[in-house]
Every structure is written in structure tokens, then in C-alpha cells.
C-alpha atoms as an extended CHARMM CRD file, in Angstrom:
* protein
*
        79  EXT
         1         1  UNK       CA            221.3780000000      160.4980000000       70.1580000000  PROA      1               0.0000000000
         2         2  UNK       CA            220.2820000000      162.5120000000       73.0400000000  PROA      2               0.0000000000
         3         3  UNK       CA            221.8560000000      160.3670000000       75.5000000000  PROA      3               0.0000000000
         4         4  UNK       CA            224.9940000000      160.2120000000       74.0090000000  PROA      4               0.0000000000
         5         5  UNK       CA            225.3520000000      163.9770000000       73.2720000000  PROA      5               0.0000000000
         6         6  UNK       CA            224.5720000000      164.3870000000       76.9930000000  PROA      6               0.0000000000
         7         7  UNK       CA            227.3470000000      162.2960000000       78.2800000000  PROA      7               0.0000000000
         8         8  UNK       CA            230.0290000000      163.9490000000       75.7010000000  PROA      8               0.0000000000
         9         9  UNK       CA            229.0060000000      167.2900000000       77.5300000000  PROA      9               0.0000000000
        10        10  UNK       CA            229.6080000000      165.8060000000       80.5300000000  PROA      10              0.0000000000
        11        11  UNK       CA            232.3840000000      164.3570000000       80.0030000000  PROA      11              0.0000000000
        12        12  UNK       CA            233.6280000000      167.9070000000       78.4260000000  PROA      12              0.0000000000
        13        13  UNK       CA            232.2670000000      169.4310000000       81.9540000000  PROA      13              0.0000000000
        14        14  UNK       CA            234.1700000000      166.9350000000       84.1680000000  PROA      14              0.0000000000
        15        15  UNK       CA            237.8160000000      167.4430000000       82.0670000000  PROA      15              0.0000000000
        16        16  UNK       CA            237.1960000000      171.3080000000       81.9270000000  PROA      16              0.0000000000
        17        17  UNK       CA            236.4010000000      171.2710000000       85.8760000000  PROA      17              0.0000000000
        18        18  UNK       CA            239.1660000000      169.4180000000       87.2060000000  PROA      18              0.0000000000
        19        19  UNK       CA            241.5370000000      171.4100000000       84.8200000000  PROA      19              0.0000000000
        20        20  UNK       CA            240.2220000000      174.5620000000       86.9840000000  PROA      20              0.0000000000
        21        21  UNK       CA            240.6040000000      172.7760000000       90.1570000000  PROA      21              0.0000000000
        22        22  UNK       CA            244.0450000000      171.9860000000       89.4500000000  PROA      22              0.0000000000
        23        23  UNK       CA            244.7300000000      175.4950000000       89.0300000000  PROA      23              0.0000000000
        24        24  UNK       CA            242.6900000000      176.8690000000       91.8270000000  PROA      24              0.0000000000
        25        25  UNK       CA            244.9290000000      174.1400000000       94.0140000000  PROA      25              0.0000000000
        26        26  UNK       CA            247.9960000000      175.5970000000       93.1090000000  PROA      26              0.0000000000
        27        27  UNK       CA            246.7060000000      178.9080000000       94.9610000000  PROA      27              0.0000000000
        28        28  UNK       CA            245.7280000000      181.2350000000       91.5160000000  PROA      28              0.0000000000
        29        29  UNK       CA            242.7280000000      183.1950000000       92.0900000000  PROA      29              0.0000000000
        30        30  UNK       CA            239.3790000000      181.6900000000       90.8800000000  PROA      30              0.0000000000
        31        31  UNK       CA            238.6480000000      183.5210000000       88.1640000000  PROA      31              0.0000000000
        32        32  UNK       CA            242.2240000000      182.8170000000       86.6400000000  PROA      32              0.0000000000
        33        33  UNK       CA            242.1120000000      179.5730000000       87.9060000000  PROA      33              0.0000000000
        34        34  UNK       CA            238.8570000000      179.9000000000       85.6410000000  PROA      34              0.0000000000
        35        35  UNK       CA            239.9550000000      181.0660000000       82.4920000000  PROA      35              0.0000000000
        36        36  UNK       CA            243.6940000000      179.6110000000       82.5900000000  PROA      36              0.0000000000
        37        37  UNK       CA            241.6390000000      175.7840000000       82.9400000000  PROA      37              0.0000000000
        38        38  UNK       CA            239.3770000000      176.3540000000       80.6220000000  PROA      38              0.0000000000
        39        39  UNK       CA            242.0080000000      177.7490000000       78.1470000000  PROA      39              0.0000000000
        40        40  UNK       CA            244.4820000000      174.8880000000       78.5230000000  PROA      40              0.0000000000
        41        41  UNK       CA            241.5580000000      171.9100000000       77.3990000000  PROA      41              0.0000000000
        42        42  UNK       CA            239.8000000000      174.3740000000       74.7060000000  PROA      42              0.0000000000
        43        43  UNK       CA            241.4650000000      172.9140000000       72.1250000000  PROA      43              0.0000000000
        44        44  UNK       CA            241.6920000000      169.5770000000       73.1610000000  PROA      44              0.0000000000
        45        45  UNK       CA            237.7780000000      169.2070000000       73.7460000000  PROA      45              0.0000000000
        46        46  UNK       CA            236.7290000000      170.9800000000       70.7080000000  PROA      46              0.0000000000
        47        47  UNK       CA            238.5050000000      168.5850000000       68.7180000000  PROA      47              0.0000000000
        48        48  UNK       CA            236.7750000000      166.4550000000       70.2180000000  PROA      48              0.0000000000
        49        49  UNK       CA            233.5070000000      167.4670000000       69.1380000000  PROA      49              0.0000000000
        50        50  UNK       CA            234.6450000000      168.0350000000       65.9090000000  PROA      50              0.0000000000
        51        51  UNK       CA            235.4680000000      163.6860000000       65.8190000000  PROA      51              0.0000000000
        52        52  UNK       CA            232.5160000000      163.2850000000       67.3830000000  PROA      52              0.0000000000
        53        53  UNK       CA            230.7020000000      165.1540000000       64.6650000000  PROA      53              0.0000000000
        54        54  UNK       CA            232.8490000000      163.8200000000       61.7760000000  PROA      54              0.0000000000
        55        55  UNK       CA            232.1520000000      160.2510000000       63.0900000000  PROA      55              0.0000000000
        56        56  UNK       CA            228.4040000000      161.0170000000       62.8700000000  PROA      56              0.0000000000
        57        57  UNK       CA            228.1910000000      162.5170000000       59.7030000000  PROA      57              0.0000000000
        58        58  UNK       CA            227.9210000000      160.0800000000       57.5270000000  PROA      58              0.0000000000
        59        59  UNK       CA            224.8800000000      158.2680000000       58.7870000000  PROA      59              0.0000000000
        60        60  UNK       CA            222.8910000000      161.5230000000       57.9320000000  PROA      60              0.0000000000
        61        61  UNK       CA            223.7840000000      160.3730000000       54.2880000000  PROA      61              0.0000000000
        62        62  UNK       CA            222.3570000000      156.7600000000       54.1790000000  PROA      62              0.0000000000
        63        63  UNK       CA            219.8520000000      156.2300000000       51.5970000000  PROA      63              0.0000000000
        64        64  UNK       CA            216.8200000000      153.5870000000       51.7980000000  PROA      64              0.0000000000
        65        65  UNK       CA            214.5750000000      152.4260000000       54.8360000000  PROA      65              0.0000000000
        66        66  UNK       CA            217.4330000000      152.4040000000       57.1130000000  PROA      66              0.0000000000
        67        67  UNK       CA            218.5340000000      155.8550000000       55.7410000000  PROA      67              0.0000000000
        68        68  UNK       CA            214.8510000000      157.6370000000       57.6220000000  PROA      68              0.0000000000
        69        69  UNK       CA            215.5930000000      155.4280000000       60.8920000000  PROA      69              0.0000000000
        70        70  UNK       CA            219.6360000000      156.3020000000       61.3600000000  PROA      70              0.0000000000
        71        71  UNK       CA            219.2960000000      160.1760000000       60.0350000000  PROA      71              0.0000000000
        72        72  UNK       CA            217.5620000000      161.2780000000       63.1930000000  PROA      72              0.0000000000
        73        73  UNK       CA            220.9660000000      160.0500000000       65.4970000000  PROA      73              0.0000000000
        74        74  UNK       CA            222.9660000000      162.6570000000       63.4860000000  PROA      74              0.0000000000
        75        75  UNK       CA            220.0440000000      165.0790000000       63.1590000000  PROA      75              0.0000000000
        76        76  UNK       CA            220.3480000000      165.6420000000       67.1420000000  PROA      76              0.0000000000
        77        77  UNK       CA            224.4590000000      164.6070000000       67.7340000000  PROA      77              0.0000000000
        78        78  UNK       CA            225.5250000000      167.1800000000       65.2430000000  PROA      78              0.0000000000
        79        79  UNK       CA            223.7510000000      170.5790000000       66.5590000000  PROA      79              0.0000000000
């Protein structure tokens, strides 16, 4: 679960960090280049951890053997 989460935030990082060096590029300062790149893929990413968590969610609700093994993955992808 670790893992995974890890390379989501990364992967947030990477979009959110060209975004601002698109901007910077196209001569803005670097703090607008800042804020203008991160506002343009807010939305987009934090839908994307919304799926990510939404996709997850339901393996915190098995029941059984298999319930105590998969409710840890959730337990750490969620927070």
C-alpha cells in the first residue's frame, strides 16, 4: 500500500511540476509560474485521489480471513 501511495504522489509531483515549468517557460515570474501551475492541475489531481480512494474503499469492508489480510492496503492508501 505504501508503495503504491508513493508513486501516486509522485506521479501528482511530476504533473504539478511540469505544469509550473510550462509556465515559468513562457517567461511569468516563478512564483506565478508557481501558483498559476499548480492551480490549473488542482482539480484534476485531486480527483484523482478521490478515484484512487473510492477504488480502495471497499477492500476495507471485506469480511472473513481475507477481510484482516486486504484491510491493511486501504488502512495506509486512504490517509
Amino acid at each position: 500500500g505504501f508503495i503504491l501511495v508513493l508513486g501516486i504522489v509522485v506521479d501528482d509531483a511530476i504533473v504539478t511540476g511540469e505544469n509550473v515549468y510550462s509556465h515559468m517557460r513562457r517567461a511569468e515570474s516563478s512564483l506565478h509560474a508557481a501558483i498559476r501551475g499548480t492551480e490549473e492541475v488542482a482539480i484534476p489531481v485531486t480527483f484523482g485521489v478521490l478515484t484512487t480512494v473510492a477504488a480502495f474503499l471497499p477492500l476495507a469492508f471485506i469480511e472473513g480471513g481475507r477481510g484482516v489480510f486486504f484491510a491493511q492496503i486501504p488502512a495506509v492508501v486512504i490517509p
